[in-house]
C-alpha positions in Angstrom: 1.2 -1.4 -47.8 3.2 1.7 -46.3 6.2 -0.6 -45.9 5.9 -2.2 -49.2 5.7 1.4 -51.3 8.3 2.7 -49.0 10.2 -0.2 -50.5 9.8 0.2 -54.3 10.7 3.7 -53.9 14.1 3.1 -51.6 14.7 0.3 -54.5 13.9 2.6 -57.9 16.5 5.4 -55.6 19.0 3.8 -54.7 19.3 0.5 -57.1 21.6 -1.1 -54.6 20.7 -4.7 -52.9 22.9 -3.9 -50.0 21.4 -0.7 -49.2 17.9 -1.9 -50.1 18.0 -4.8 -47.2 19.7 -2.4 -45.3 17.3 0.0 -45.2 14.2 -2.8 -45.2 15.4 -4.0 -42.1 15.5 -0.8 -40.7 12.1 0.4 -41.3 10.2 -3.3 -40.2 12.4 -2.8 -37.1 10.9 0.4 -36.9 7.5 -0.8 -37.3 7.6 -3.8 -35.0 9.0 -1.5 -32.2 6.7 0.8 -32.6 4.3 1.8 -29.7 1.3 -0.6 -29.7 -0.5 -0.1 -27.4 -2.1 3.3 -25.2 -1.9 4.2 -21.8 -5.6 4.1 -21.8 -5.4 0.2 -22.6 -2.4 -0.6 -20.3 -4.5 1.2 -17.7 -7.7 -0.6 -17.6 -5.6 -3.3 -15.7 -7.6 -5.6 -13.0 -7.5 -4.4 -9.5 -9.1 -6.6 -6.8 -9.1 -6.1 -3.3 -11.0 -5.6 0.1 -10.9 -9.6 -0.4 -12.7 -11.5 2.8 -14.1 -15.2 3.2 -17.2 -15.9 5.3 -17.6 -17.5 8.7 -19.5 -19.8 7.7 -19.6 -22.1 4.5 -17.3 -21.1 1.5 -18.3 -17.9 0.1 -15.6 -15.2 -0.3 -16.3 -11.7 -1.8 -13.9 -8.6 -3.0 -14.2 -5.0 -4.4 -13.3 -4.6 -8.5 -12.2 -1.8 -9.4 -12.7 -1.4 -13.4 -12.0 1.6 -14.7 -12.7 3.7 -11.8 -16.2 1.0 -12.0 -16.2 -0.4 -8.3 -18.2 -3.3 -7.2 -18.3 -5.9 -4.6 -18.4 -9.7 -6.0 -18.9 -13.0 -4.1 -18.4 -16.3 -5.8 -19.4 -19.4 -3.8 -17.7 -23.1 -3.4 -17.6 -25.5 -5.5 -17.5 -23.2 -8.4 -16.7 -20.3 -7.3 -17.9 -18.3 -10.0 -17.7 -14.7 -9.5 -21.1 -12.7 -9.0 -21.7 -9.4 -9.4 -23.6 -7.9 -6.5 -24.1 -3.9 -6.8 -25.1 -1.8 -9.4 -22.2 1.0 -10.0 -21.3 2.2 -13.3 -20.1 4.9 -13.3 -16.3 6.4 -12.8 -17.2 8.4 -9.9 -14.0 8.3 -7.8 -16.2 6.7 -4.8 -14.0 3.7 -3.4 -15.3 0.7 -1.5 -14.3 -0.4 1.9 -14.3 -2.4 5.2 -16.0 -5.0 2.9 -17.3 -8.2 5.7 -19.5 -11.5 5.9 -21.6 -11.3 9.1 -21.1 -14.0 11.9 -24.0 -16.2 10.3 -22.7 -15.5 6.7 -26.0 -14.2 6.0 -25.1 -10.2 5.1 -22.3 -8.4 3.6 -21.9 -5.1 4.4 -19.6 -1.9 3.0 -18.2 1.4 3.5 -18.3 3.5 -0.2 -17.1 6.9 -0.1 -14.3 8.7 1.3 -10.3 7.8 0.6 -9.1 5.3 3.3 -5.3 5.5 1.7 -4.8 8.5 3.6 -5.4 11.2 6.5 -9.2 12.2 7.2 -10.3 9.0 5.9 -13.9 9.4 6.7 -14.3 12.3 4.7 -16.2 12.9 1.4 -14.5 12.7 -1.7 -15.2 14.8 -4.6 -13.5 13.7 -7.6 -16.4 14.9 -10.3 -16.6 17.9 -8.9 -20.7 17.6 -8.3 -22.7 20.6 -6.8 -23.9 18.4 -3.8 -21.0 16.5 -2.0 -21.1 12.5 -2.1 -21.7 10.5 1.6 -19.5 8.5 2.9 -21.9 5.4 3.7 -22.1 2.4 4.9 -24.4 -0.1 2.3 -25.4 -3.5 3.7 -26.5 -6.7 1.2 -28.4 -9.0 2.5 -27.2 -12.4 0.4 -30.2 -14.4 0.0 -32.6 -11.6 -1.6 -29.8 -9.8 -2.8 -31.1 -6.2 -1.9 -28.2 -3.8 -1.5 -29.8 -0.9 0.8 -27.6 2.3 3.3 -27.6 1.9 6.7 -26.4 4.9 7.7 -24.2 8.1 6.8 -20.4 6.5 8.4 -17.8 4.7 8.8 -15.8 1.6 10.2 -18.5 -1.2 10.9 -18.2 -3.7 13.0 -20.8 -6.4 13.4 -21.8 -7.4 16.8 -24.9 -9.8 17.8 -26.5 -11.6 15.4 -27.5 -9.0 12.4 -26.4 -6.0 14.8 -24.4 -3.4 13.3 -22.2 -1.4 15.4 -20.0 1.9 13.7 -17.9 4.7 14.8 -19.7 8.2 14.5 -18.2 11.6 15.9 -15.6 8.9 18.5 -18.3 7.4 19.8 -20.4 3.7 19.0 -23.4 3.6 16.9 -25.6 0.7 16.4 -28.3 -0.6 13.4 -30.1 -3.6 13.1 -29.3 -5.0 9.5 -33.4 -6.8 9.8 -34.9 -3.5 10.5 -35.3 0.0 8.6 -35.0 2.1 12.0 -32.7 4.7 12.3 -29.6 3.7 14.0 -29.1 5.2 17.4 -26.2 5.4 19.9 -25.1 2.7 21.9 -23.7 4.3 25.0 -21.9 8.1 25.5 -18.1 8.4 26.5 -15.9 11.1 27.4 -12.5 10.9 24.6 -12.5 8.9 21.3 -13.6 5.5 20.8 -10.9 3.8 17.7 -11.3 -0.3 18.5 -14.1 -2.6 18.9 -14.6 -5.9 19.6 -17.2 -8.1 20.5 -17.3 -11.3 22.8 -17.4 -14.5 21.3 -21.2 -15.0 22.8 -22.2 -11.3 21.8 -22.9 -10.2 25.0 -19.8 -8.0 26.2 -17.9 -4.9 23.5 -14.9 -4.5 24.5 -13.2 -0.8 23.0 -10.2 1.5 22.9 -10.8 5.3 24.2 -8.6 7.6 23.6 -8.4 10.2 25.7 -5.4 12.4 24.5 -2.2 11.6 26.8 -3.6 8.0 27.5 -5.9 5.5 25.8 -8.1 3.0 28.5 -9.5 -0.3 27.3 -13.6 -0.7 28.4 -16.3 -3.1 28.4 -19.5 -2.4 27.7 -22.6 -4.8 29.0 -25.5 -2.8 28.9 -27.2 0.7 29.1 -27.4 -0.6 33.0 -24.0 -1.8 34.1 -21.0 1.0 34.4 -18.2 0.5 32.3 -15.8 -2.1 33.6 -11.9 -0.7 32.8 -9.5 -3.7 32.1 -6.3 -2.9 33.9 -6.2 1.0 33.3 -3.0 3.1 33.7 -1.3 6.0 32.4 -0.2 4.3 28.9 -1.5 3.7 25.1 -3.7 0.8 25.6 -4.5 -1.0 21.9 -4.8 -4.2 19.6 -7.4 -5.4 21.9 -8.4 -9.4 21.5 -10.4 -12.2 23.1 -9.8 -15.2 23.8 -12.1 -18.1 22.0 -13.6 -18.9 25.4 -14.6 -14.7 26.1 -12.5 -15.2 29.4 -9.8 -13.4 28.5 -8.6 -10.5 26.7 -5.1 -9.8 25.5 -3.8 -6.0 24.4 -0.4 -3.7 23.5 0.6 -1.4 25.8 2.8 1.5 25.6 3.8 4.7 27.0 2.2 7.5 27.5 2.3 11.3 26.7 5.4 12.3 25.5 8.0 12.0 27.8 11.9 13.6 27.9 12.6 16.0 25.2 15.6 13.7 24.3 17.9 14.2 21.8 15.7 13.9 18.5 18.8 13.2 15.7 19.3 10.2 18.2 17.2 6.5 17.2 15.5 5.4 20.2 14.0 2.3 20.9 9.8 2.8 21.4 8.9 0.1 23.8 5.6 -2.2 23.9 4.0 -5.0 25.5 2.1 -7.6 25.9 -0.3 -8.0 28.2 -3.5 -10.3 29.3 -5.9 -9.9 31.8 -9.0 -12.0 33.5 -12.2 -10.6 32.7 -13.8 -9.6 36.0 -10.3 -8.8 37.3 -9.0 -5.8 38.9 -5.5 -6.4 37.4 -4.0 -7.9 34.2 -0.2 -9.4 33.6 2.0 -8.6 31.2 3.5 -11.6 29.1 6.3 -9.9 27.5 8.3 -7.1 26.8 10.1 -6.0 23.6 13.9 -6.2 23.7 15.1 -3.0 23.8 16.5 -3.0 20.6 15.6 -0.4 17.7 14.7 -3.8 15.7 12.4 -4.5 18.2 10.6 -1.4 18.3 6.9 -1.1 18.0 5.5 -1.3 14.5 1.4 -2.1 15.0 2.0 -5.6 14.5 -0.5 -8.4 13.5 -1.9 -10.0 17.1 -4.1 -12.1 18.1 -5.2 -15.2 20.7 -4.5 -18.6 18.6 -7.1 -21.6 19.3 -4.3 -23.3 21.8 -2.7 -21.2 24.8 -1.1 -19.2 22.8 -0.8 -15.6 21.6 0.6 -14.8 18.0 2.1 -11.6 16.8 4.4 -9.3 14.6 7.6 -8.4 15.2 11.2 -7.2 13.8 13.1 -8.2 16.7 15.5 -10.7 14.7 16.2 -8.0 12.1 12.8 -9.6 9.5 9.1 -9.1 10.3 8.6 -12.3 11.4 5.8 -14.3 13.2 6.2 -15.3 16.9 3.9 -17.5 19.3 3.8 -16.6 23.0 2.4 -18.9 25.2 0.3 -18.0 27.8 1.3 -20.2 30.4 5.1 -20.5 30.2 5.2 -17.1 28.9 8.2 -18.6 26.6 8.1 -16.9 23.0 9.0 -18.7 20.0 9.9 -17.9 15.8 7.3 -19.1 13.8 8.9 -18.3 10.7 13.0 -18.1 10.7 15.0 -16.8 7.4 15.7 -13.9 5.7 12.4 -12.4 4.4 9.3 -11.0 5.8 6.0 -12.1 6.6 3.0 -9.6 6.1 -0.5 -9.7 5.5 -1.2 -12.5 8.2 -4.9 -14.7 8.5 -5.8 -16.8 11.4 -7.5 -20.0 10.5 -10.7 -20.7 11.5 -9.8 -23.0 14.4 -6.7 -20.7 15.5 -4.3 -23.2 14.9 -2.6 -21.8 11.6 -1.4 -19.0 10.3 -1.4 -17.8 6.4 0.4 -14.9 5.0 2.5 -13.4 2.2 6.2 -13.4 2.1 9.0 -12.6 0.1 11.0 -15.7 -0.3 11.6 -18.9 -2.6 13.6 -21.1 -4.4 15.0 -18.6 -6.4 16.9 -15.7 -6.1 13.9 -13.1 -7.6 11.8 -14.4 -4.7 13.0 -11.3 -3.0 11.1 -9.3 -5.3 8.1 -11.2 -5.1 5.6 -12.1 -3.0 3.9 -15.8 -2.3 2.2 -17.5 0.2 2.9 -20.0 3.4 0.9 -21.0 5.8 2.3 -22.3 9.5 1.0 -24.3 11.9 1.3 -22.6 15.7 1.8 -25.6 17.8 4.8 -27.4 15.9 6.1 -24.3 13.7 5.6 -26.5 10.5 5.9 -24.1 7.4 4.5 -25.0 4.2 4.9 -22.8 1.2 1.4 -22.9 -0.6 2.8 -21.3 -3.5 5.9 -20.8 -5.8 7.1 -19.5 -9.1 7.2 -16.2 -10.9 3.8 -15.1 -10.0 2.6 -12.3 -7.0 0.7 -13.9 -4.4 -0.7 -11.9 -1.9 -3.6 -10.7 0.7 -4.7 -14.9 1.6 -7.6 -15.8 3.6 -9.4 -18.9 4.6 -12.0 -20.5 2.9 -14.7 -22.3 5.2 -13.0 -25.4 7.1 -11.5 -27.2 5.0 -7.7 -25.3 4.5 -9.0 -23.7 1.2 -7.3 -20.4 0.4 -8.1 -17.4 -1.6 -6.0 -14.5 -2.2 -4.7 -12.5 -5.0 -2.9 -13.7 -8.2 -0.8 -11.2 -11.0 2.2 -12.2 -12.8 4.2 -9.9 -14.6 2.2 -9.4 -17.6 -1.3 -10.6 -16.1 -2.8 -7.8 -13.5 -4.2 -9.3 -10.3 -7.8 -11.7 -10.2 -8.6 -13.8 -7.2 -7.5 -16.8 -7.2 -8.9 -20.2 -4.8 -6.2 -22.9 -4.2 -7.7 -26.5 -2.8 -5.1 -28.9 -2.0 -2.4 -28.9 -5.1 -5.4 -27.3 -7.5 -5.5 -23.8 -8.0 -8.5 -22.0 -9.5 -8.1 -18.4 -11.2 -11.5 -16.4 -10.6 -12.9 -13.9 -13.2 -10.3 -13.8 -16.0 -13.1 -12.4 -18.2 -13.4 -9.6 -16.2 -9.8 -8.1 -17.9 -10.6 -6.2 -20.8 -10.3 -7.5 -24.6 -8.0 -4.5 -25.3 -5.8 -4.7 -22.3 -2.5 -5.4 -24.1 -0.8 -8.0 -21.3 0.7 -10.2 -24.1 2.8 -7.5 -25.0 3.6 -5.8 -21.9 7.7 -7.3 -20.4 9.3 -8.9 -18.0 11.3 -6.7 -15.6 14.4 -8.0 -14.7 16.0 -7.6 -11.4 19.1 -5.5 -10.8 21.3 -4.3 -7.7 23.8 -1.8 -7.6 26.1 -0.4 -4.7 25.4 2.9 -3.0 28.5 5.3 -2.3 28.3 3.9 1.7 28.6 0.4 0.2 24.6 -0.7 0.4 23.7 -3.2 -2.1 20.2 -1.1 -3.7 17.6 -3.6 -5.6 15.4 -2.3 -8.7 13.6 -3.7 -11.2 14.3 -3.0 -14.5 11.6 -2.6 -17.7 13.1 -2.7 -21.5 11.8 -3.9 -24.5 13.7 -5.7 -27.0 15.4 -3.8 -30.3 15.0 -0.3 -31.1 17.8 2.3 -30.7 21.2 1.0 -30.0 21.4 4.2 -27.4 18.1 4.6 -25.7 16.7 7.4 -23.3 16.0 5.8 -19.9 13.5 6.2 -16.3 14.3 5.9 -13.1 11.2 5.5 -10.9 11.0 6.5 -7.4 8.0 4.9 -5.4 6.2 6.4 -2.2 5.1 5.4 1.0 8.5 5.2 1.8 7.6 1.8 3.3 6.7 0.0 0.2 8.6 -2.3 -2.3 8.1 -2.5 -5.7 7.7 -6.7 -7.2 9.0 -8.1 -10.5 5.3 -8.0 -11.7 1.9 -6.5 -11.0 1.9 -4.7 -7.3 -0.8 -5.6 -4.4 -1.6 -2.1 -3.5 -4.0 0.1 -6.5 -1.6 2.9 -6.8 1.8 0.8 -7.7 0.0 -1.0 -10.2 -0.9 2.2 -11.7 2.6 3.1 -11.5 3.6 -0.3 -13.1 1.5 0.4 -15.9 3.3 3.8 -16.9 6.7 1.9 -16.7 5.4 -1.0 -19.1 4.0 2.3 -21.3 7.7 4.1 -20.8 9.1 0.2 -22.0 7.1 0.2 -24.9 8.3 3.5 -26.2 11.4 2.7 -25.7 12.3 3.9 -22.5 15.1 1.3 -20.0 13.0 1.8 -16.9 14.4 1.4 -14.0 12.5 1.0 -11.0 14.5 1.7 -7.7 13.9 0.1 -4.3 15.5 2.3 -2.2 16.5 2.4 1.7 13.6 3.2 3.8 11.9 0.3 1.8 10.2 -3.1 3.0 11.5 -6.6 2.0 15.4 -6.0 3.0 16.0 -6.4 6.4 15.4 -3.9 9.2 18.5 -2.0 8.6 17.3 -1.7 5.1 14.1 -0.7 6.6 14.7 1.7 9.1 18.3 3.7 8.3 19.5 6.2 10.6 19.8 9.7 8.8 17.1 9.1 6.5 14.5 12.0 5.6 14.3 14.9 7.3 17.4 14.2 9.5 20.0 13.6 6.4 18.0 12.1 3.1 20.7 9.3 3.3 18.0 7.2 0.8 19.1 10.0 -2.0 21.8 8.4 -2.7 20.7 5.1 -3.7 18.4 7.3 -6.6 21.3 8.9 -7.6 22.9 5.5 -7.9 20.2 4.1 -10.0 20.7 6.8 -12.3 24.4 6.0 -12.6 23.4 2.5 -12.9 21.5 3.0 -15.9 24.2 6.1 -17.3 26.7 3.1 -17.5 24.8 0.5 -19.4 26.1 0.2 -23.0 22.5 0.7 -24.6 21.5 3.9 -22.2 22.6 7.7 -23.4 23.4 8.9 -20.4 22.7 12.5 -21.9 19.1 11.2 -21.7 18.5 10.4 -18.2 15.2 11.2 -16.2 13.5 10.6 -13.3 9.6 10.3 -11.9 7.8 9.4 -8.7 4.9 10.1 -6.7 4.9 10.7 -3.0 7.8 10.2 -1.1 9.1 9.7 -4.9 8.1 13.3 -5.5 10.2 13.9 -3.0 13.0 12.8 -4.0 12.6 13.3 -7.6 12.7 16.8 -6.4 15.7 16.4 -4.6 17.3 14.6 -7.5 16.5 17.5 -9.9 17.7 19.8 -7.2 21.2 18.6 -6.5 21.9 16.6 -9.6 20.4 18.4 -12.9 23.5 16.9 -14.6 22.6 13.6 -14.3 18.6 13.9 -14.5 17.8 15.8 -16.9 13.7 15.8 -16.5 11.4 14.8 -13.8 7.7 14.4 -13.3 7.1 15.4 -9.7 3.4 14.2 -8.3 2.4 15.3 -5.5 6.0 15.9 -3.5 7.0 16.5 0.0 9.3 19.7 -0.8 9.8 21.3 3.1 10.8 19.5 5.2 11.6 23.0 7.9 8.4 22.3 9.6 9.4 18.9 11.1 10.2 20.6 14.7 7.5 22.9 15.6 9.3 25.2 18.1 7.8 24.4 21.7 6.6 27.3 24.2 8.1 25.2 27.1 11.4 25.3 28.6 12.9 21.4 27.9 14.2 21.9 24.6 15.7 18.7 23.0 19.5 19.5 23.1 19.9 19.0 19.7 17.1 21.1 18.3 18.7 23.6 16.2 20.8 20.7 14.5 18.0 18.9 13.8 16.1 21.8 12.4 19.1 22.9 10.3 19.4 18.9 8.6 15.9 19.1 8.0 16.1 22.1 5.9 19.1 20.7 4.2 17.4 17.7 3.4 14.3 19.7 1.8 14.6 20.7 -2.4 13.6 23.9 -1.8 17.3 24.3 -0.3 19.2 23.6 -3.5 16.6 25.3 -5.7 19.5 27.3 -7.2 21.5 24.3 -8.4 17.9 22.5 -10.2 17.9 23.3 -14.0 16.5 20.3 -15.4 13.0 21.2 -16.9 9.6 19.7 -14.4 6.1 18.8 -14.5 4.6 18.8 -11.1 1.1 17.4 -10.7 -0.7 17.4 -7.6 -4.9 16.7 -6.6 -6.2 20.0 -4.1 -8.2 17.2 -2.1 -4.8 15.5 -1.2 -5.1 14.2 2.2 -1.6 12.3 2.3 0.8 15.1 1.1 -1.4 18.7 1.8 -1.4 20.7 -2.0 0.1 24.2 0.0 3.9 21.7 -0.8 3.7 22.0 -3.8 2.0 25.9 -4.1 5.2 26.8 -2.6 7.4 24.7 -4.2 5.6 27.0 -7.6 5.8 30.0 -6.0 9.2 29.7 -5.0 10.0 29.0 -8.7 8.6 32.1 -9.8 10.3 34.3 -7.7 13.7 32.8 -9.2 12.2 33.1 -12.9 12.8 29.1 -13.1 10.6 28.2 -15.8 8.0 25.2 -15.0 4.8 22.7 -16.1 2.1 22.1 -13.7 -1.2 20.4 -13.4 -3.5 20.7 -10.6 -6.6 18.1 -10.2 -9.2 19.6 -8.5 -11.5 17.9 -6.3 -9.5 14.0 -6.4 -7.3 13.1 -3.6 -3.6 11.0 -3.5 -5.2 8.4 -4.7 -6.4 9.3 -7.9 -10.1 8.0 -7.5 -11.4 9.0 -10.5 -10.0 7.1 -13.0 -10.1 9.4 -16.2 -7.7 11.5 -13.4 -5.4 8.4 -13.2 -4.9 8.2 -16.9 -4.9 11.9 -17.7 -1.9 12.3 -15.0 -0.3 8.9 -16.6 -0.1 10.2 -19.8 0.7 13.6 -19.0 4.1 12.4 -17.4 4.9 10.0 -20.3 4.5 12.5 -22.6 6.5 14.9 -20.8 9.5 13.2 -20.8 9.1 11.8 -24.1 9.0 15.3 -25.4 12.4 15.5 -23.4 14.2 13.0 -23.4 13.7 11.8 -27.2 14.1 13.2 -30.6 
């Protein structure tokens, strides 16, 4: 009706047909651009993960998070219809965790509390601000009665003999028995930290990591009788610890120890590993291999593990693309499981150790890159099969009982992720009712992908958002994402917070914002030298210039006004939306900076010894160069910073200074502080209040 008065009033004024249809078309174009949906709506997308199969049978189970709601499911074969299985309703920022079948399939047990996204992992989170601090806990739920009960107040279980419990309390190894309601107790005292277990295929040996400062040593434990039996200990980083299917062996990382030679720290320098196995009741083990000494082949905590052949499997960039290897025992001869140009992550052993699943970023097409889908390879003849293809995000597979069923986790670019169980050439999609009736994913777009050429000549991918009609010159984003090891997909991410971040950019769409998402160097899913540039960060911030060419990209398409450029990013993006603001106000002309790294001077704590690395005072001068807070007298565009005072990735004092700093030059500035949430945004109200707190700030600046 609005439309239809607003027409017999233009057509009584100005009594012209031309002008009248003129005008008509204007104002339904108006209307259908219109923003249609909230951020509220376009935030209450599905978010699965924590996803793990059983040992035995073909029952899988996964955390939900809805709307800050988080439960743990379990759906069971043939159907596989999803089953709700705790009782949480509320949007209490608690997260759930370390989510796991026991050997027998009989339990499932969980860690809620605490943030495990970032530093101090194990401690209580806060997010609604209650008098009396949540636990962090570990909850166990026993699947044929269904009774969800705590076993104790930690963290990082590990189950051990049938229905023993063992955790990590303090650095040392506690144990419960899930049949019994006794109090746990500890299994055996240690001098240094205790950060791996892992038991013996017949339950009867734990095998563990201690770290003990300059070294870490690899132990067995028997009984309260026996001593400790070391497996080949020296004066390195010991790690990744893994038995062999007949408990005979066990296979580990090594690395140096200590810190050696101050060497020259502006310098890239290869960081050596290797492989090693030893016999258990040995004196001394062998090592298998040894990384080239490359910088590709540097150490990365890779996937590893024994296969079910004589052969060890693992991670590594030594051709220039995480790729899978298999190292035989014997011949000590290593082999590429997986050859081309894209990398493999999120790997799965299948139950008889003869294949492999994972996620990779490759396909028929050209987008593929941007994507993620699964394969699966067989060890023994390196035959790779591609389980899916298409436009969808495929990610985070595991094996389903025996029979080669997968599960893993299913988004497109409008749908957010559900679980999905493929059998064969079917493919089932779990718990589509679970997405909410309001969630507006028939309206959200379809980034397309982009590249554009840094100054040095590097070919930069992004993703870019727009929505169809609306101005002929339109205001426009660029997104900066954190980590900086993460890479941003042409549809619905795999990790909680870049879905978040996805949602604001379809918001930013609808408004009609161009969007453009930039994957810049530092990034996964381009190649090592993509990965891993020198003079990046702290020793040059040579990734700055591929943001500064995203916003160049988009001040030269013919529907952007380059007047209205801004940028936003959380993380590592607040970082360098700070350092975008800071050298180039000209070209962004507002920023949302959430919780940023801002100085960098701290990066070389000034040694009392003598050995100074030769380049020291270089090093600390690039770092200060390549902080904002050095071109804090060139930054004129107006800011928003947001950052959480529980922040346990990026500590809150960054961006105090950044404030105070701002005051003492009279720069004018917004700001919102969270108290009690973390990085993370646990709480969900948080997530959306910060969401629509940057959307509306640069909507107030960027358009009339």
């Amino acid at each position: 009706m609005l439309v239809i008065n607003l027409c017999n009033h233009l057509t009584t004024s100005f009594m012209r047909p031309n002008h009248f249809l003129t005008l008509v078309f204007f104002l339904l174009s108006s209307v259908l651009f219109a923003q249609n949906f909230t951020m509220e709506q376009v935030g209450k997308f599905s978010f699965p993960s924590e996803l793990t199969s059983s040992p035995t049978g073909e029952k899988i189970a996964w955390a939900m998070n809805e709307q800050g709601r988080r439960n743990v499911y379990l759906a069971e074969g043939p159907e596989f219809t999803p089953k709700k299985l705790t009782p949480f309703d509320k949007d209490d920022g608690q997260e759930i965790s370390s989510l796991q079948f026991s050997p027998d399939g009989k339990w499932l047990v969980f860690v809620r509390g605490g943030d495990h996204g970032g530093g101090n992992a194990s401690s209580t989170v806060n997010a609604q601000n209650l008098p009396v601090l949540p636990k962090v806990e570990i909850w166990k739920i026993n699947l044929s009665t269904q009774q969800l009960e705590v076993v104790a107040e930690a963290d990082a279980p590990v189950f051990g003999p049938p229905h023993q419990l063992l955790f990590l309390k303090g650095g040392q190894v506690w144990s419960a028995n899930l049949d019994s309601s006794e109090k746990p107790s500890q299994l055996f005292e240690i001098k240094g930290n205790i950060n791996e277990l892992s038991y013996s295929p017949d339950g009867k040996q734990l095998a563990f990591v201690v770290n003990r400062g300059s070294h870490s040593m690899i132990g067995i434990y028997q009984n309260p009788e026996t001593p400790i039996q070391w497996i080949t200990p020296s004066f390195h980083r010991d790690s990744n610890i893994h038995w062999s299917p007949d408990g005979k062996k066990i296979a580990f990382i090594r690395r140096p120890g200590e810190n050696g030679a101050a060497f020259p720290v502006l310098e890239p320098r290869h960081s050596p590993w290797e492989i090693w196995v030893a016999t258990i009741g040995s004196e001394k083990g062998q090592k298998l291999w040894e990384a080239p000494k490359t910088l590709a082949a540097s150490y990365v905590y890779p996937f590893f593990d024994f296969s079910g052949n004589e052969d060890l499997v693992y991670l590594s960039y030594e051709d220039g693309w995480q790729h899978l290897y298999a190292l035989n025992i014997n011949s000590k001869a290593s082999k590429l499981l997986t050859p081309g140009n894209y990398m493999v992550e999120q790997i799965k052993l299948s139950p008889d150790g003869k294949k492999l699943v994972f996620s990779a970023n490759t396909g028929s097409e050209p987008e593929d890159l941007d994507r993620r889908h699964i394969g699966s390879v067989e060890i023994s003849n390196g035959k790779l099969t591609w389980e899916t293809a298409g436009t969808g995000i495929e990610a985070y597979p595991v094996w389903v009982g025996e029979s080669g069923k997968l599960a893993f986790f299913s988004a497109t670019a409008q749908r957010s992720h559900l679980v999905a169980v493929k059998d064969g050439n079917s493919t089932q999609l779990l718990g589509e009712s679970l997405i909410p009736t309001d969630f507006p994913q028939h309206q959200l777009v379809t980034p397309k992908q982009v590249n554009f050429t840094a100054p040095d000549g590097t070919t930069v991918y992004g993703q870019l958002f727009e929505k169809e009609g609306g101005s002929s010159t339109k205001p426009a984003v660029v997104f900066v994402h954190g980590g900086p090891q993460r890479q941003m997909l042409l549809g619905w991410s795999y990790m909680d917070y870049y879905s978040n971040t996805y949602s604001i950019n379809q918001y930013l769409a609808n408004l009609g914002f161009v969007v453009l998402s930039v994957n810049y160097r530092l990034g996964i899913g381009y190649g090592y030298e993509f990965h891993k540039p020198a003079g990046a960060y702290y020793q040059g911030a040579v990734e700055y210039q591929d943001v500064k060419a995203a916003g160049k990209y988009l001040a030269n398409l013919p529907q952007v006004n380059p007047a209205k450029i801004g940028i936003y990013g959380g993380s590592y993006g607040g970082y360098l939306t700070a350092l975008a603001l800071a050298r180039d106000s000209d070209l962004f002309k507002v920023g949302v900076d959430i919780h940023g790294v801002h100085d960098l001077d701290g990066r070389y704590d000034l040694s009392p010894n003598y050995e100074q690395a030769p380049d020291l005072d270089l090093a600390r001068k690039t770092a200060w160069e390549s902080s904002p807070i050095a071109d804090l007298n060139t930054w004129t565009s107006p800011i928003l910073f947001i950052h959480a005072d529980d922040d346990r990735n990026v500590p809150v004092r960054q961006t105090v200074d950044l404030i105070r700093r701002f005051e003492e030059l009279g720069k004018s500035y917004e700001s919102i502080i969270i108290p009690g949430d973390t990085h993370h945004w646990m709480k969900w109200s948080n997530m959306i209040r910060v969401d629509q707190a940057t959307a509306d700030f640069l909507q107030k600046h960027l358009m009339d």
